[in-house]
One Martini backbone bead per residue (centre of mass of N, CA, C, O) as a GRO file, in nm:
protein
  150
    1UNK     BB    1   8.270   1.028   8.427
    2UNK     BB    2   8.541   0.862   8.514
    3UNK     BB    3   8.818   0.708   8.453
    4UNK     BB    4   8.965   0.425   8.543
    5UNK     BB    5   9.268   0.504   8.502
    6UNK     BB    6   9.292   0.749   8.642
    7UNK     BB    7   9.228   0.704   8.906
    8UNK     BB    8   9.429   0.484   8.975
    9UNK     BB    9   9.657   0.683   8.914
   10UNK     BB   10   9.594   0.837   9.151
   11UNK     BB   11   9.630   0.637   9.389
   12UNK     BB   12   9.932   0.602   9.298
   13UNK     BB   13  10.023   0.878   9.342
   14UNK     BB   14   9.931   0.885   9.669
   15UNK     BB   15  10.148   0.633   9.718
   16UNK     BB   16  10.393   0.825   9.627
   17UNK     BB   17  10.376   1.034   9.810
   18UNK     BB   18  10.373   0.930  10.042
   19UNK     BB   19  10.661   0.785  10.074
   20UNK     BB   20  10.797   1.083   9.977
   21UNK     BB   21  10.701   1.212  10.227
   22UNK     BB   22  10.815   1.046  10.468
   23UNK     BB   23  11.121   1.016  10.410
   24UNK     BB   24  11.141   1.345  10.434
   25UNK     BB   25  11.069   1.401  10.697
   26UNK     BB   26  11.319   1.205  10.821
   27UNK     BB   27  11.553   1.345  10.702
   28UNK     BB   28  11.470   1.658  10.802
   29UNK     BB   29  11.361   1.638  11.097
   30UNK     BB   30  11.458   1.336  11.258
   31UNK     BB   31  11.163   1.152  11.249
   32UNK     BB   32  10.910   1.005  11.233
   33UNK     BB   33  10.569   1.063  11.209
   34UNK     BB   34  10.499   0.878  11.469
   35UNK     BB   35  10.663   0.982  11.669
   36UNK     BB   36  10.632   1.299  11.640
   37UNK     BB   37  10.335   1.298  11.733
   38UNK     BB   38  10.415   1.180  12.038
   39UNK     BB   39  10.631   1.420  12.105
   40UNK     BB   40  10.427   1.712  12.044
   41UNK     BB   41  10.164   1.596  12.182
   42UNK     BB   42  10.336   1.651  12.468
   43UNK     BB   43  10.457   1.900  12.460
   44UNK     BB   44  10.199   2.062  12.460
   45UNK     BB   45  10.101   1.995  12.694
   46UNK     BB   46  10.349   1.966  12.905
   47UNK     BB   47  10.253   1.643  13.033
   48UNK     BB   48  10.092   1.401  13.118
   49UNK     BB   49   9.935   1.108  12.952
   50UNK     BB   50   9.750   0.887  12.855
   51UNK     BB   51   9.768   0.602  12.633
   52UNK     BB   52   9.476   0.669  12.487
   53UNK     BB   53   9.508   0.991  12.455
   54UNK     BB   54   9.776   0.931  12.263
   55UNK     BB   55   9.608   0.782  12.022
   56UNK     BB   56   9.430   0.954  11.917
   57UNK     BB   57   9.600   1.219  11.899
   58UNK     BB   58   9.765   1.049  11.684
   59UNK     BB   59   9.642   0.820  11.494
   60UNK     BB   60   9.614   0.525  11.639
   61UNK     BB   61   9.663   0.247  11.747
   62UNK     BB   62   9.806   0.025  12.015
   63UNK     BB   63  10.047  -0.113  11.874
   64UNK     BB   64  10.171   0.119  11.749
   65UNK     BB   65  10.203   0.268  11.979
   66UNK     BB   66  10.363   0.104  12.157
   67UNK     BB   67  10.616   0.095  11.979
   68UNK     BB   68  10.689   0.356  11.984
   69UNK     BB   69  10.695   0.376  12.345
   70UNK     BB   70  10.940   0.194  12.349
   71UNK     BB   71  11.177   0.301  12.170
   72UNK     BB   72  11.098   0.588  12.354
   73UNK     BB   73  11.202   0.440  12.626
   74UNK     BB   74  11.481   0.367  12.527
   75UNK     BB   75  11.588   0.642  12.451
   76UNK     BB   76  11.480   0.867  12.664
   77UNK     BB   77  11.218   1.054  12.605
   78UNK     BB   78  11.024   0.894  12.773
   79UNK     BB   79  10.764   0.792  13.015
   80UNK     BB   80  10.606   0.523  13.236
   81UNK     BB   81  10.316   0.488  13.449
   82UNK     BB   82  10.121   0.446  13.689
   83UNK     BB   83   9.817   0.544  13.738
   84UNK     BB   84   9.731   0.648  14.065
   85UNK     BB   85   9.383   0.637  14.004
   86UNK     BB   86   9.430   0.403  13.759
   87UNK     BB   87   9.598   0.120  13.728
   88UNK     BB   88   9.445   0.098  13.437
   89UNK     BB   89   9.671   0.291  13.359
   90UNK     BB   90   9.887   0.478  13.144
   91UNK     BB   91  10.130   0.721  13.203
   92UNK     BB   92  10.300   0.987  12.943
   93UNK     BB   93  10.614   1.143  12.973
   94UNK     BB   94  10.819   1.371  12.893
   95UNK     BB   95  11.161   1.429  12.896
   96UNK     BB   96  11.440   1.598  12.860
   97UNK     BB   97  11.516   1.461  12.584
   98UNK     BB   98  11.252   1.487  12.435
   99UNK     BB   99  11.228   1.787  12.473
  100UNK     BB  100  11.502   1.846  12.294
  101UNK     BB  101  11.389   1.674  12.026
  102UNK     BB  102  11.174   1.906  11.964
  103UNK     BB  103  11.318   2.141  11.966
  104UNK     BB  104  11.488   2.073  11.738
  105UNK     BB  105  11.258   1.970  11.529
  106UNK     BB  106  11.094   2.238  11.501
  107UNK     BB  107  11.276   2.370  11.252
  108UNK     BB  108  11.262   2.143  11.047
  109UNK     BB  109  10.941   2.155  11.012
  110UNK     BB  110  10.884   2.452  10.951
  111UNK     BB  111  11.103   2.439  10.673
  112UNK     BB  112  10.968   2.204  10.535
  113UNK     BB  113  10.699   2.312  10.515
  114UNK     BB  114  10.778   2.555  10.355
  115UNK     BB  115  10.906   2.465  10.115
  116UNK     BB  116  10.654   2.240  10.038
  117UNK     BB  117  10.429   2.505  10.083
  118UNK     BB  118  10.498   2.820  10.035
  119UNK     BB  119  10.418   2.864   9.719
  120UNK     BB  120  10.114   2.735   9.754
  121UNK     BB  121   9.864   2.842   9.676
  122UNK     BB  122   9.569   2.830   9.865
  123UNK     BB  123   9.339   2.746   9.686
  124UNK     BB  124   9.517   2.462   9.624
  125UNK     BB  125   9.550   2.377   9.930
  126UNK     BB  126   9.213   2.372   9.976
  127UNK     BB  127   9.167   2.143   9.744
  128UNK     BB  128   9.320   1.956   9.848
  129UNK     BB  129   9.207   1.911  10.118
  130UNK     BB  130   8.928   1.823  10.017
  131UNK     BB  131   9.010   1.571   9.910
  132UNK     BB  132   9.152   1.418  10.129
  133UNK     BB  133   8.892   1.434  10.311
  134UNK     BB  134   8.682   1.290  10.116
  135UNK     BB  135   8.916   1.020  10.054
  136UNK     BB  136   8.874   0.928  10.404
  137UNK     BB  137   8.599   0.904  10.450
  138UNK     BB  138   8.550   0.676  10.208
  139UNK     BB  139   8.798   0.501  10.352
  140UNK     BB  140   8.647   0.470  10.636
  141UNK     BB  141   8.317   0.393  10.552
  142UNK     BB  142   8.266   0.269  10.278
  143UNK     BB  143   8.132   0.450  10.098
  144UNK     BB  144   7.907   0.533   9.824
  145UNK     BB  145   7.826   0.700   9.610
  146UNK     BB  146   7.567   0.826   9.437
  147UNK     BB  147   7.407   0.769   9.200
  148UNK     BB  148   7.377   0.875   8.893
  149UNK     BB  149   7.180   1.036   8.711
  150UNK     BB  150   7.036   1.022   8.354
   0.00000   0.00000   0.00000
């Protein structure tokens, strides 16, 4: 069993992490990490898409996705219209100042991802992933781990 003092430590680590992941990613890339997925991926894409199938890929909620597409059609980023086919949809698609937005920081994405993760084994960021998906299943689940035999 682990020590309850080192998980606590674990957790606030978690999030002294991610804090400093976020602060950086928008310093160097010139994005928020949520703006950045929904314009990357419009960008992948290549056309519009339902504003329900940009909230899935990007792992966003309904109002958080709106607030972001708010101030992206602000910038004149992105485009909102209703779907043609069905007017309780709208799709969503990216401006050519968008599509400009991507270009210019897909290569400080590039180069923030390789200086902050190139120098990790493998092995290291293998075991990190795999660590971080099992506490993310678990907090989506709200699973409690099976009791351990004595």
């Amino acid at each position: 069993m682990t020590d309850s003092t080192e998980q606590l430590q674990v957790l606030q680590q978690l999030g002294r992490t991610y804090r400093a992941f976020m602060a950086a990613y928008e310093k160097e890339v010139g994005h928020f990490l949520p703006r950045w997925r929904v314009l990357l991926h419009l960008y992948t894409l290549g056309g519009p898409c339902t504003q329900r199938q940009l909230g899935e890929a990007s792992h966003m909620d309904a109002g958080a996705l709106s607030r972001q597409l708010s101030a992206l059609e602000t910038l004149g980023w992105i485009a909102r219209r209703d779907d043609p086919q069905d007017k309780r949809m709208t799709q969503v698609s990216l401006t050519g100042k968008g599509r400009l937005q991507v270009e210019k920081g897909l290569p400080r994405r590039a180069a923030f991802i390789e200086r902050n993760f190139g120098d990790i084994p493998q092995d290291r960021l293998h075991a990190l992933r795999d660590a971080l998906h099992l506490l993310e299943s678990r907090f989506d689940s709200g699973s409690q781990p099976k009791a351990q035999k004595k």
